[in-house]
DRENSEDO-492514 format. One record per residue (C-alpha): residue in three letters; z, y, x. Coordinates in nm, 3 decimals. Layout:
N
("ALA"; (Z; Y; X));
...
// end
This chain:
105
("UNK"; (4.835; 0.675; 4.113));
("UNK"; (4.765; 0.848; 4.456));
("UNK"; (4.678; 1.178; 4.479));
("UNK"; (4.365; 1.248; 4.724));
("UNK"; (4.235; 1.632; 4.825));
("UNK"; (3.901; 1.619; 4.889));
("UNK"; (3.706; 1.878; 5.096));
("UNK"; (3.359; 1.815; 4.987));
("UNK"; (3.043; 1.867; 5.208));
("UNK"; (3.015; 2.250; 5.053));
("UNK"; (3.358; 2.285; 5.104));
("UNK"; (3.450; 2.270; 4.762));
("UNK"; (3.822; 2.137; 4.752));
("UNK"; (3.886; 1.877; 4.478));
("UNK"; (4.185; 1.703; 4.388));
("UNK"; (4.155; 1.343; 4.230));
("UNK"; (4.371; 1.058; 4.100));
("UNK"; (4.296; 0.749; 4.229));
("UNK"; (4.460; 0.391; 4.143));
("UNK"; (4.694; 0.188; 4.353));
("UNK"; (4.502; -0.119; 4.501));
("UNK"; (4.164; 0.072; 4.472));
("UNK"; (3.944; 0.193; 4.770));
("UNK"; (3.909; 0.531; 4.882));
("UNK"; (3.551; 0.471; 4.816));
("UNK"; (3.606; 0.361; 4.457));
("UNK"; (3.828; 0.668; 4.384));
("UNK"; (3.584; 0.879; 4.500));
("UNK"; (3.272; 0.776; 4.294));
("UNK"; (3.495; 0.705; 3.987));
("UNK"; (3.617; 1.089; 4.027));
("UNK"; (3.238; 1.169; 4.063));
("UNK"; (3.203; 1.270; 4.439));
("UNK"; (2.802; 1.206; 4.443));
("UNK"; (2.782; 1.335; 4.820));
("UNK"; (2.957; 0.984; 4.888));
("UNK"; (2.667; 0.736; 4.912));
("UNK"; (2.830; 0.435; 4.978));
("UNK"; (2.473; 0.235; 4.958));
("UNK"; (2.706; -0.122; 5.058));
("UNK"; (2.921; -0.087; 4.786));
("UNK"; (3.257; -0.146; 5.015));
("UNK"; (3.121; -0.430; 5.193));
("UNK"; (3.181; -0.285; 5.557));
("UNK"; (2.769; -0.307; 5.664));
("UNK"; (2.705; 0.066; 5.645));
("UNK"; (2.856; 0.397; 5.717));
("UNK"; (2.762; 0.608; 5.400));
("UNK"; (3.152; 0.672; 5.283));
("UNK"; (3.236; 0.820; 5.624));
("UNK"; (3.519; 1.050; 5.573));
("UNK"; (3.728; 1.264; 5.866));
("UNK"; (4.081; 1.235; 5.772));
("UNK"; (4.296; 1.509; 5.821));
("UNK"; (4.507; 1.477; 6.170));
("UNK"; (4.852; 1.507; 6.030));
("UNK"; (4.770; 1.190; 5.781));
("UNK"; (4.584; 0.970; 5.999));
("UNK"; (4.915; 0.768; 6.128));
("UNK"; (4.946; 0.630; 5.780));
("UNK"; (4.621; 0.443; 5.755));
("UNK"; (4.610; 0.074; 5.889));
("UNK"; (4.478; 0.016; 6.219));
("UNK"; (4.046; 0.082; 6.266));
("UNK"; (3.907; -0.296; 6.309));
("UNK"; (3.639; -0.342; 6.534));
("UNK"; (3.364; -0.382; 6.315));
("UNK"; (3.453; -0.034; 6.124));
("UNK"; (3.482; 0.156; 6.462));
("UNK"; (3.149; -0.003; 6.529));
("UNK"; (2.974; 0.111; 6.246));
("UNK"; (3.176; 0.477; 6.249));
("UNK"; (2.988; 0.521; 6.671));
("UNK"; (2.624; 0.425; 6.514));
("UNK"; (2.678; 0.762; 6.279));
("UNK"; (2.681; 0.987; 6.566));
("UNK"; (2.929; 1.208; 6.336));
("UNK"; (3.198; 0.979; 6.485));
("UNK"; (3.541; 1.190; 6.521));
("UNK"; (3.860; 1.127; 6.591));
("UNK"; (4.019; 1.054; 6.260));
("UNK"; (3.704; 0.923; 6.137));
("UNK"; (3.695; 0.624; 5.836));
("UNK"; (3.513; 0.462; 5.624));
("UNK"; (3.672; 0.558; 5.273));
("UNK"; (3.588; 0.144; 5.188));
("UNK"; (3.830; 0.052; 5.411));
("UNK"; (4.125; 0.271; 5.304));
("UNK"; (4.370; 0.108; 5.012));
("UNK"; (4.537; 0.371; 4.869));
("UNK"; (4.922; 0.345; 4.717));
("UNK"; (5.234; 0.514; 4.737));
("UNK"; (5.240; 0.536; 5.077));
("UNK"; (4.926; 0.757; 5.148));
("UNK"; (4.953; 0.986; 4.805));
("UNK"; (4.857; 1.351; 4.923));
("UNK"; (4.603; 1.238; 5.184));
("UNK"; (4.316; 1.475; 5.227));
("UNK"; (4.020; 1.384; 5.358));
("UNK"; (3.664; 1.574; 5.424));
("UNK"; (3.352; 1.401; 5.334));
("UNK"; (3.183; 1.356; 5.665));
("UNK"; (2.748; 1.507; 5.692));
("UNK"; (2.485; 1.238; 5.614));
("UNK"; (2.342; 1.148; 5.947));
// end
């Protein structure tokens, strides 16, 4: 299990368990993070599980492909650590990671 803080849109600080192998995304709606639309279901054609990613953790995430970094710009929200949560595995490696739910555009 990974460990995820989670600084909702109200700023309400949650901390969640989420399983190895699963999607930041996934972890988020099974904890119950409504604010987290994720209308494609994980399948990288939207931008509705945007999520800044605190500074000091955003080494430890893979590499932004193109077609993420595309869809992150047509937001407008875009930031520096920006992500889409679908595209983040979580395991071992990234347990503590805190993240902020990004506005809706």
């Amino acid at each position: 299990m990974a460990k995820v803080s989670v600084t909702t849109r109200a700023g309400e600080l949650l901390e969640i368990d989420c399983r190895d192998g699963e999607s930041l995304m996934e972890g988020l709606r099974a904890a119950g993070v409504d604010e987290l639309l994720a209308i494609c279901g994980g399948n990288l054609s939207c931008a509705t599980c945007h999520v800044y990613v605190a500074a000091e953790d955003f080494a430890r995430l893979e590499a932004v492909a193109q077609e993420e970094k595309d869809l992150l710009e047509s937001t407008g929200l875009r930031k520096e650590t920006s992500r889409l949560s679908c595209q983040i595995v979580l395991g071992p490696p990234l347990g503590g990671l805190k993240v902020t739910i990004a506005p809706e555009p």
